[in-house]
PDB file as gemmi writes it, atoms N, CA and C in Angstrom:
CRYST1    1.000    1.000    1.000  90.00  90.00  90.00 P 1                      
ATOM      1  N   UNK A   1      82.306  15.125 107.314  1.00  0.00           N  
ATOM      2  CA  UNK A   1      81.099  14.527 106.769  1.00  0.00           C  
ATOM      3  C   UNK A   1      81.398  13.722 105.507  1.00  0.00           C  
ATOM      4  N   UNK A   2      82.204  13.963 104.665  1.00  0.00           N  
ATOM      5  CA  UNK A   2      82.751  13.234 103.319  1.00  0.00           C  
ATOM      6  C   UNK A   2      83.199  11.913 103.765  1.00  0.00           C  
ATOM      7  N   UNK A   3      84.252  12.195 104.636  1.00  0.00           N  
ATOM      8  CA  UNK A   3      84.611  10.585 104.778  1.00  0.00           C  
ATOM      9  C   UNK A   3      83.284   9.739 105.284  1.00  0.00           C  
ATOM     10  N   UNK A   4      82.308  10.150 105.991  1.00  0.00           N  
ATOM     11  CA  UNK A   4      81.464   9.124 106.348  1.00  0.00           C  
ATOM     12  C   UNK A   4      80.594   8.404 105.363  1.00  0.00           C  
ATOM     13  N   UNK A   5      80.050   9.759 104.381  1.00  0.00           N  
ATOM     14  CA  UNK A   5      79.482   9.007 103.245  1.00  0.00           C  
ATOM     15  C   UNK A   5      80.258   8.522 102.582  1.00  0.00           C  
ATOM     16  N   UNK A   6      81.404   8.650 102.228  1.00  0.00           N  
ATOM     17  CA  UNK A   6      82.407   7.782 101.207  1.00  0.00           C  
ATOM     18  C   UNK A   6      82.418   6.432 101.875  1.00  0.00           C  
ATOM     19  N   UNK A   7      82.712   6.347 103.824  1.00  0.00           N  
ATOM     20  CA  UNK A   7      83.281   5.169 104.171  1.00  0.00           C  
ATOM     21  C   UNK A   7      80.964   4.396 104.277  1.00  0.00           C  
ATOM     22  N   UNK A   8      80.302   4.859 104.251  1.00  0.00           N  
ATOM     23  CA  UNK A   8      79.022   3.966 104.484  1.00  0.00           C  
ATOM     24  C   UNK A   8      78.624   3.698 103.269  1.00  0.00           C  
ATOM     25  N   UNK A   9      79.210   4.246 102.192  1.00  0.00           N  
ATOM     26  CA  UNK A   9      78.252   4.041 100.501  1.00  0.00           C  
ATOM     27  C   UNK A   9      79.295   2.658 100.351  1.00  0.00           C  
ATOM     28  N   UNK A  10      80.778   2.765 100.858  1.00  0.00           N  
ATOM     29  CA  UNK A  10      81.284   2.137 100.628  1.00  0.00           C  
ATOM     30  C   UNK A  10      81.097   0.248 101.376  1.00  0.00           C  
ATOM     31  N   UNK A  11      81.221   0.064 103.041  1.00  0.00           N  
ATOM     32  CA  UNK A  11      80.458  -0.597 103.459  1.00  0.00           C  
ATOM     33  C   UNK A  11      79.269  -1.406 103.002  1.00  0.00           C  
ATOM     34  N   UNK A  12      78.466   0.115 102.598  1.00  0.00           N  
ATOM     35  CA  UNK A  12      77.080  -1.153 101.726  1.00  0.00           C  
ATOM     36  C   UNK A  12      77.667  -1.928 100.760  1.00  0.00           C  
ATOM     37  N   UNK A  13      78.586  -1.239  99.957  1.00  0.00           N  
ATOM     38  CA  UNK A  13      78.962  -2.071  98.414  1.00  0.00           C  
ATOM     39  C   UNK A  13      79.664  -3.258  98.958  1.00  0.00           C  
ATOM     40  N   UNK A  14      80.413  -3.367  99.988  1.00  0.00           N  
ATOM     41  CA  UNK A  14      81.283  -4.524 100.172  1.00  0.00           C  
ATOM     42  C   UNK A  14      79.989  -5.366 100.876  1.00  0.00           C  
ATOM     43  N   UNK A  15      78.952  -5.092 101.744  1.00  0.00           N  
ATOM     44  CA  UNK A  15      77.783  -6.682 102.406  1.00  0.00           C  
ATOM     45  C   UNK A  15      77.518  -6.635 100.783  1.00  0.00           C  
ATOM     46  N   UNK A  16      77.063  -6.144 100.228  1.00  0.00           N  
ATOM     47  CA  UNK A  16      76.272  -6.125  99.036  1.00  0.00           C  
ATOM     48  C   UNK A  16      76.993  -7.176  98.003  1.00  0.00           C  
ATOM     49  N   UNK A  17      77.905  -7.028  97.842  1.00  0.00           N  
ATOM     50  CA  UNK A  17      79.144  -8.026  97.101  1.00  0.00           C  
ATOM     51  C   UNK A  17      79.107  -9.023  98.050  1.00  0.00           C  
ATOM     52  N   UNK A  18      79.105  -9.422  99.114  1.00  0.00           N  
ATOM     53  CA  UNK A  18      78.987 -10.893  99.919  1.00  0.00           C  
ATOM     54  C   UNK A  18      77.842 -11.556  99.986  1.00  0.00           C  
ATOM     55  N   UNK A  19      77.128 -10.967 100.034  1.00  0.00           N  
ATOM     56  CA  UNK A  19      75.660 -11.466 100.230  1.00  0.00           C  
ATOM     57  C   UNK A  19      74.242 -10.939  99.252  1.00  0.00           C  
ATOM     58  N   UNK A  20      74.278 -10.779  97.952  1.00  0.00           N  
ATOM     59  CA  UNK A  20      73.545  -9.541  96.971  1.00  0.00           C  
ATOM     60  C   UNK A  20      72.215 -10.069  97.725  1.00  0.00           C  
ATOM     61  N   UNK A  21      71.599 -11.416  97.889  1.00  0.00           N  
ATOM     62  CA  UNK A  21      70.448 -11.917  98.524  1.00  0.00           C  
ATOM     63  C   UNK A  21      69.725 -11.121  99.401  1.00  0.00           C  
ATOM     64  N   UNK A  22      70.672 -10.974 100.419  1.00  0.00           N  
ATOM     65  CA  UNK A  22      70.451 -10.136 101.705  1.00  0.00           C  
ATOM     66  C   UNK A  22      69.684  -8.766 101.351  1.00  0.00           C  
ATOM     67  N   UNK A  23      70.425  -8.166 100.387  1.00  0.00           N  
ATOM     68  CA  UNK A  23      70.253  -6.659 100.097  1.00  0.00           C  
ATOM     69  C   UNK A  23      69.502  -6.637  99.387  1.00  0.00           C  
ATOM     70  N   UNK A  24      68.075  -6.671  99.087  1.00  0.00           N  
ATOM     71  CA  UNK A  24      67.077  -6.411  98.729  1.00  0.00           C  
ATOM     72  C   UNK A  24      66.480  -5.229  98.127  1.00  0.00           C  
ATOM     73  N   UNK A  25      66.311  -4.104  99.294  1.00  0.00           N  
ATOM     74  CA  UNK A  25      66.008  -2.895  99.359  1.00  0.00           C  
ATOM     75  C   UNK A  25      66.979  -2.039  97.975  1.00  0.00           C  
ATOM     76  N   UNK A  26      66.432  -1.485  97.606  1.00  0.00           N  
ATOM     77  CA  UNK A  26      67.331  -0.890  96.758  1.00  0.00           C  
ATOM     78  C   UNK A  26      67.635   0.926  97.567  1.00  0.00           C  
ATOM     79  N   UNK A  27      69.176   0.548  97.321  1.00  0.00           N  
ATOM     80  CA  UNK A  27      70.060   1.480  97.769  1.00  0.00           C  
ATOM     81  C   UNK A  27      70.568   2.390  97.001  1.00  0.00           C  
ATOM     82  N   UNK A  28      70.031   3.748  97.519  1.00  0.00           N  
ATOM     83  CA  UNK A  28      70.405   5.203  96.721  1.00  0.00           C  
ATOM     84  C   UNK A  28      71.944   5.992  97.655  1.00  0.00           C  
ATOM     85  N   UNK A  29      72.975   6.250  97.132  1.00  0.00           N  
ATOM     86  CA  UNK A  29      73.997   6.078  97.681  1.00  0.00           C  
ATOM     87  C   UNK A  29      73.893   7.292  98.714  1.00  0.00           C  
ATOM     88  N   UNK A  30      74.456   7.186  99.936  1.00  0.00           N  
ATOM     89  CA  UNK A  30      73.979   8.649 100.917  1.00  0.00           C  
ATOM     90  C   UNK A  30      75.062   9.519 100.305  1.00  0.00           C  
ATOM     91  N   UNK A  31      74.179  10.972 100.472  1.00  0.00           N  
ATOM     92  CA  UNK A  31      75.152  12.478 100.389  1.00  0.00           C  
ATOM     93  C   UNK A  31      75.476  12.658 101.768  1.00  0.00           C  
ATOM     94  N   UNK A  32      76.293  13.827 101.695  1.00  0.00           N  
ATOM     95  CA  UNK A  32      76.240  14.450 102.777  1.00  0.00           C  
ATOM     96  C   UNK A  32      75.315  15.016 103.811  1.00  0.00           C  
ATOM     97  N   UNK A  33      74.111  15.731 102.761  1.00  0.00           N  
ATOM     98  CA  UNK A  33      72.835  16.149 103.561  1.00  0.00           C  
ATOM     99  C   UNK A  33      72.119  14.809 104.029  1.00  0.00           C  
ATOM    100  N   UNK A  34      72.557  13.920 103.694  1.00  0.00           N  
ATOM    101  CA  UNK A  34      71.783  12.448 104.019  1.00  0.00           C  
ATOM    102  C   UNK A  34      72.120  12.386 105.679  1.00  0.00           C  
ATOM    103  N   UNK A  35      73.820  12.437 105.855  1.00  0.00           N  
ATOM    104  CA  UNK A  35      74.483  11.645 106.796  1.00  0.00           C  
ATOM    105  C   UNK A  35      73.966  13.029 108.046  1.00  0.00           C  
ATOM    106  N   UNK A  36      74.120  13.687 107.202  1.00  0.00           N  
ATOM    107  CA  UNK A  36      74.003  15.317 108.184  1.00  0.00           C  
ATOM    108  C   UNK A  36      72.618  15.132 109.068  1.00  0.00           C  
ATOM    109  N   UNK A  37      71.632  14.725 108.080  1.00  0.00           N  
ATOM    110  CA  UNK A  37      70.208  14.989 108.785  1.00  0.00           C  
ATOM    111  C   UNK A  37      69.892  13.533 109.341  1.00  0.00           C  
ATOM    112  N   UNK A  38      70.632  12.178 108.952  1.00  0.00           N  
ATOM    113  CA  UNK A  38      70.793  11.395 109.857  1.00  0.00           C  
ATOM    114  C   UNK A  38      71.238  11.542 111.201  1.00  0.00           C  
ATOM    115  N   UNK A  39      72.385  12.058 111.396  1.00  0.00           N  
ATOM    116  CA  UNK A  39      72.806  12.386 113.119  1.00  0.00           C  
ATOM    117  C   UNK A  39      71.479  13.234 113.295  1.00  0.00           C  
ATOM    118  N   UNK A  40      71.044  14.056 112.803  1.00  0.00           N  
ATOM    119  CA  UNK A  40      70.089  15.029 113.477  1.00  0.00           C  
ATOM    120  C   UNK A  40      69.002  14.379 113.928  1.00  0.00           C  
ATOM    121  N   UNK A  41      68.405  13.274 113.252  1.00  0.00           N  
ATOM    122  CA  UNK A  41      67.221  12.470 113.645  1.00  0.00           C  
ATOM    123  C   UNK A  41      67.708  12.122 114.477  1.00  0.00           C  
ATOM    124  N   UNK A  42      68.970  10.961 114.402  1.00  0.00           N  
ATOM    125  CA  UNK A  42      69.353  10.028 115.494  1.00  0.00           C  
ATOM    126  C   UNK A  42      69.678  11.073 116.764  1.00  0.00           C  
ATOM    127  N   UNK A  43      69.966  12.190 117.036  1.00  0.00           N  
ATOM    128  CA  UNK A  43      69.752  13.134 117.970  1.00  0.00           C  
ATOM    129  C   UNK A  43      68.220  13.689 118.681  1.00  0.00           C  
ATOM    130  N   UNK A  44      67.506  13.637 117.610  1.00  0.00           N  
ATOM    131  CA  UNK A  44      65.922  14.292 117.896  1.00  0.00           C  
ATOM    132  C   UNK A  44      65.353  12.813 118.458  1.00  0.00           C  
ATOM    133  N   UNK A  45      65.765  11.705 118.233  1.00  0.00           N  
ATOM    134  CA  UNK A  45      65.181  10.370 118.759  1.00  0.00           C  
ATOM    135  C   UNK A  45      65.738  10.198 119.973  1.00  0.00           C  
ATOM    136  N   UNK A  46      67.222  10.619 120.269  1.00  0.00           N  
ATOM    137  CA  UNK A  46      67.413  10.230 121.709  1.00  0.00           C  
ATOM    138  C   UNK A  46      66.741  11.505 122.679  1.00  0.00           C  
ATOM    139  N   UNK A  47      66.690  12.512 122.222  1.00  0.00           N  
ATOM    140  CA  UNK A  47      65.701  13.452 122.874  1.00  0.00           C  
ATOM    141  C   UNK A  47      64.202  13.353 123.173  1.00  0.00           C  
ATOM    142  N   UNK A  48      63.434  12.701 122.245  1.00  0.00           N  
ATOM    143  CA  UNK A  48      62.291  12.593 122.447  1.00  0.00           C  
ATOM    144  C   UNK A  48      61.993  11.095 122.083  1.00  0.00           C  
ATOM    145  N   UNK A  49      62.439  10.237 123.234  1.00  0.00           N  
ATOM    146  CA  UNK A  49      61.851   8.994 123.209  1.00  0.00           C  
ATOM    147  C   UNK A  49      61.077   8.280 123.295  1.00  0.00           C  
ATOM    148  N   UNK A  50      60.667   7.333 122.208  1.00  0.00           N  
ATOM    149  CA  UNK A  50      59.246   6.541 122.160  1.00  0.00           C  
ATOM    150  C   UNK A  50      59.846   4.834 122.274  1.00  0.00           C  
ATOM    151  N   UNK A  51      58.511   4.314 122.867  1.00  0.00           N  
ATOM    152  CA  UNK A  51      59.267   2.781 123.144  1.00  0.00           C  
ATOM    153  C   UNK A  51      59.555   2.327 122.052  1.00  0.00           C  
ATOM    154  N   UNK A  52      59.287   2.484 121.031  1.00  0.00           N  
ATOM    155  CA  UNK A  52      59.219   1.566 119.663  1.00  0.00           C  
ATOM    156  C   UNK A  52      59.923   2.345 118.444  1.00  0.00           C  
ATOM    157  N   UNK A  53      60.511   2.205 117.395  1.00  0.00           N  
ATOM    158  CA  UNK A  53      61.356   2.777 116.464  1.00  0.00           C  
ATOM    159  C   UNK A  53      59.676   3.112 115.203  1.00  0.00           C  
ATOM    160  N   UNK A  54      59.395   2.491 115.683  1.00  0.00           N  
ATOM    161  CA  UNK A  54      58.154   1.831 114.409  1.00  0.00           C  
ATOM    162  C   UNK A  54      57.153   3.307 114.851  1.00  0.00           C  
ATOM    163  N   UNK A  55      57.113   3.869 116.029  1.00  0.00           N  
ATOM    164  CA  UNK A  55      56.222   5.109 116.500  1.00  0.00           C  
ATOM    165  C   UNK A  55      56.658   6.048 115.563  1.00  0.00           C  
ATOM    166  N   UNK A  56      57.913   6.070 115.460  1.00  0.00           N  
ATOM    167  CA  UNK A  56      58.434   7.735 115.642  1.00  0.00           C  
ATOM    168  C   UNK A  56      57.689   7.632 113.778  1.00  0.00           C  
ATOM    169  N   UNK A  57      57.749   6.931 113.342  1.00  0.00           N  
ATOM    170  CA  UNK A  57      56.418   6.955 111.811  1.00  0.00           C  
ATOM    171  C   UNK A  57      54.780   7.000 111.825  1.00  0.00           C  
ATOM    172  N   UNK A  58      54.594   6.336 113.000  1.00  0.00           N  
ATOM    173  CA  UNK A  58      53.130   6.303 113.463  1.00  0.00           C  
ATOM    174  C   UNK A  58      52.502   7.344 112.789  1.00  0.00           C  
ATOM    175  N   UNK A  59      50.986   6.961 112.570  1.00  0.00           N  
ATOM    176  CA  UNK A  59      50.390   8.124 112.317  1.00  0.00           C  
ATOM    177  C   UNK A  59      49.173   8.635 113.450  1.00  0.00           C  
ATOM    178  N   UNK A  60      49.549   7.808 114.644  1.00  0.00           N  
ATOM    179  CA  UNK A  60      49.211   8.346 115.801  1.00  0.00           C  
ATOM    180  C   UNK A  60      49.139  10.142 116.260  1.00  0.00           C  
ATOM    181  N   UNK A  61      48.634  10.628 116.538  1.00  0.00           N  
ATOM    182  CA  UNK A  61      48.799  11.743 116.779  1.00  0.00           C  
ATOM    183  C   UNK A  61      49.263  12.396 118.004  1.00  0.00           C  
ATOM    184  N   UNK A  62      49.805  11.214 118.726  1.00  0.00           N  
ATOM    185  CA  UNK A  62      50.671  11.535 120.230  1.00  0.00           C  
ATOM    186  C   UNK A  62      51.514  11.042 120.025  1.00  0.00           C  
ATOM    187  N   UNK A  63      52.155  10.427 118.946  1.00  0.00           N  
ATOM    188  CA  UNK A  63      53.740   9.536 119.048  1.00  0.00           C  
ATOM    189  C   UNK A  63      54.322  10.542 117.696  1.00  0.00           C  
ATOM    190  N   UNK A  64      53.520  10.584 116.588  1.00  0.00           N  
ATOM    191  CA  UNK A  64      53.983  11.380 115.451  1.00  0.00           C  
ATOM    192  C   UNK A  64      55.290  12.513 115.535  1.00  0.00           C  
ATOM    193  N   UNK A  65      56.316  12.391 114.961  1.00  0.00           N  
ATOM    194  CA  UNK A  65      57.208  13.047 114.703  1.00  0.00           C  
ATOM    195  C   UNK A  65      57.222  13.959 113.505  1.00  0.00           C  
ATOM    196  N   UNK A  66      56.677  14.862 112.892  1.00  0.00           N  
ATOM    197  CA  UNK A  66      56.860  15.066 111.562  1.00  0.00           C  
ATOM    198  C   UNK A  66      57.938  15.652 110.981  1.00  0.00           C  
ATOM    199  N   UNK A  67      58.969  16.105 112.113  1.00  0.00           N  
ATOM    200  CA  UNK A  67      60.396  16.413 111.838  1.00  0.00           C  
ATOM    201  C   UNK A  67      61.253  15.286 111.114  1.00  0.00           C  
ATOM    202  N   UNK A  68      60.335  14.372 111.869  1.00  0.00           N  
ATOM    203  CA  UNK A  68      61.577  12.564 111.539  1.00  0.00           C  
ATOM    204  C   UNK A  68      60.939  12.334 110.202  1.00  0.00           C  
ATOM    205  N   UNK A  69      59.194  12.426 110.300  1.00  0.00           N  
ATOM    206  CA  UNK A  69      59.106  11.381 109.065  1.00  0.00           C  
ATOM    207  C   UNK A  69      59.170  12.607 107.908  1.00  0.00           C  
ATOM    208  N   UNK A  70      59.253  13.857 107.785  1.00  0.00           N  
ATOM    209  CA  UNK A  70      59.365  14.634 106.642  1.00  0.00           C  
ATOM    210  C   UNK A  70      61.151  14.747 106.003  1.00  0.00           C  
ATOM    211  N   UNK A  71      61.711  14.103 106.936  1.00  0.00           N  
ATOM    212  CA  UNK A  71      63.102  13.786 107.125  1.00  0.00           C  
ATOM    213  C   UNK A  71      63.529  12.549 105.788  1.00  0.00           C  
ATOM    214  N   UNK A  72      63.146  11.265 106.556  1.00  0.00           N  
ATOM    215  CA  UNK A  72      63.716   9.990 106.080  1.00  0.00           C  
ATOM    216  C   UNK A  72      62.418   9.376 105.880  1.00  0.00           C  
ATOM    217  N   UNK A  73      61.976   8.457 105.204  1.00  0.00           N  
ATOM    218  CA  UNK A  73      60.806   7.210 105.321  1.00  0.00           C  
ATOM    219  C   UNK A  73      61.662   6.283 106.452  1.00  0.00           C  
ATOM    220  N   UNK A  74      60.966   5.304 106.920  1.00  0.00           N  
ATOM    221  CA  UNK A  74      61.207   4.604 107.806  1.00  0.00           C  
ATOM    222  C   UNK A  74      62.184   3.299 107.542  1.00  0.00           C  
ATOM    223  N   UNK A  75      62.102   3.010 106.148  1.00  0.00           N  
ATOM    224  CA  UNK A  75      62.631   2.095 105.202  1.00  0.00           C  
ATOM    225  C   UNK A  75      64.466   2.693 105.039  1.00  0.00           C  
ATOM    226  N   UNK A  76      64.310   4.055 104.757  1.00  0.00           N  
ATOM    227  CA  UNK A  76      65.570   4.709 104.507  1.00  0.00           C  
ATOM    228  C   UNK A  76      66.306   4.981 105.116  1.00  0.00           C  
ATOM    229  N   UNK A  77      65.578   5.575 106.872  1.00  0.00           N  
ATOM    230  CA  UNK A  77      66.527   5.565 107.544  1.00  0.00           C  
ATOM    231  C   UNK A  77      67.193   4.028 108.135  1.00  0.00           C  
ATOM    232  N   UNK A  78      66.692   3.043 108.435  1.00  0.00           N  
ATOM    233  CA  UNK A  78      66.961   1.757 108.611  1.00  0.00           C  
ATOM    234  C   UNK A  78      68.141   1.653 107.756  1.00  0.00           C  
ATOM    235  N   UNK A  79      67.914   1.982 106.463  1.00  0.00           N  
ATOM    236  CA  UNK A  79      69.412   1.514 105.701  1.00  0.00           C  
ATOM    237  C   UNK A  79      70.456   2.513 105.909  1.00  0.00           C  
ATOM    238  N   UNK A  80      70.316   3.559 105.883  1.00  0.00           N  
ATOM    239  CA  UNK A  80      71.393   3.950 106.707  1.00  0.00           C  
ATOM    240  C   UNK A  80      71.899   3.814 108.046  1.00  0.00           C  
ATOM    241  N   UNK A  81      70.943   3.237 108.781  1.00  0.00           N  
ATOM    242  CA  UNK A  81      71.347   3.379 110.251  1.00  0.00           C  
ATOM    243  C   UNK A  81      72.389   1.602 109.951  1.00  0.00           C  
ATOM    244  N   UNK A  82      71.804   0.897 109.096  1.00  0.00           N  
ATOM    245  CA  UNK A  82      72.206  -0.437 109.288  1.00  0.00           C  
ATOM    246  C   UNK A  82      73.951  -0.282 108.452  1.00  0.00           C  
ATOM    247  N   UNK A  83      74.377   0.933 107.476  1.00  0.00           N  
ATOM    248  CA  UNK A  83      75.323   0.767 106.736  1.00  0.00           C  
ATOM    249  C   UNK A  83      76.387   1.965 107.451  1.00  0.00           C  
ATOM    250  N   UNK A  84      75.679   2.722 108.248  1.00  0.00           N  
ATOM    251  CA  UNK A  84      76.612   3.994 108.952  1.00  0.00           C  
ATOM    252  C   UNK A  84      77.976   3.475 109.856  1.00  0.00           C  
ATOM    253  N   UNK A  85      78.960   4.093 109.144  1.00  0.00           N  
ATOM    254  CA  UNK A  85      80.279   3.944 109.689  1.00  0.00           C  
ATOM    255  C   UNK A  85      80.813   4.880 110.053  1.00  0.00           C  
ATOM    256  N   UNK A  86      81.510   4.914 111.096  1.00  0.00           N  
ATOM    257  CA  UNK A  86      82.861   5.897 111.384  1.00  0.00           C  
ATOM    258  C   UNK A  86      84.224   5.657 110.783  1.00  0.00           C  
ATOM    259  N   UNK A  87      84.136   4.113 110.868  1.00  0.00           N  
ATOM    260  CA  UNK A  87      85.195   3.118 110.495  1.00  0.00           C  
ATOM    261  C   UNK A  87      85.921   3.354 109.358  1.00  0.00           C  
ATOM    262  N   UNK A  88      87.527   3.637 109.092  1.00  0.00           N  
ATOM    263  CA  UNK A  88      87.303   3.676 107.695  1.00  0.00           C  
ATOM    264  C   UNK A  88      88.251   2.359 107.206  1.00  0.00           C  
ATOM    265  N   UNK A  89      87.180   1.798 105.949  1.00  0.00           N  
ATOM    266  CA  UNK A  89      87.176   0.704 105.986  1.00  0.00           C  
ATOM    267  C   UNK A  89      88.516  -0.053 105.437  1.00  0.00           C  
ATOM    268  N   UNK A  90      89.244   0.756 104.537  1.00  0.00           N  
ATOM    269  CA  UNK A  90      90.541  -0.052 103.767  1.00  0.00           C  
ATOM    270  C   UNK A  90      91.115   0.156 104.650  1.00  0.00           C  
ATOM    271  N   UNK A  91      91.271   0.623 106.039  1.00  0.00           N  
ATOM    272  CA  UNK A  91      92.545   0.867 107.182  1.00  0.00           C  
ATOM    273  C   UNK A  91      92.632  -0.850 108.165  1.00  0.00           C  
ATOM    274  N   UNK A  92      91.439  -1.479 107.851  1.00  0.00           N  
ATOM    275  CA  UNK A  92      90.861  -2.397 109.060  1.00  0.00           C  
ATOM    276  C   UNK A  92      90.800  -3.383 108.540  1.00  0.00           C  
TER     277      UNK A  92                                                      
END                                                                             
């Protein structure tokens, strides 16, 4: 779990240095319990699938997840899902 948050905090910093424009959102660097309960969502989402990413926040009361959204905001997980690596990056 260390190397992933080391190699995705790291990732963001390098788009972030190419493009600061792009990166908008302001970025709180992931822990471990971050990356941890990330796979777990991204697990509880391929289990209980909704057509739209934008549901699993809904405040619908047939699409509602409250595992996901008491989890991540919808904003947060996006940035991690958009900076998550396996990759590690000074090897490549």
């Amino acid at each position: 779990w260390d190397m992933i948050v080391i190699e995705t905090n790291r990732y963001y910093t390098q788009e972030h240095a190419k493009n600061p424009n792009k990166h908008k959102t302001e970025w709180h660097d992931t822990t471990k319990e971050d990356v941890q309960a990330f796979a777990g969502v991204v697990v509880l989402m391929g289990i209980a699938r909704l057509p739209s990413f934008e549901q699993y926040w809904s405040s619908n009361v047939y699409t509602h997840i409250g595992g996901i959204t008491s989890i991540f905001s919808s904003k947060r997980i996006l940035q991690i899902w958009r900076y998550f690596t396996l990759q590690i990056m000074n090897l490549c």
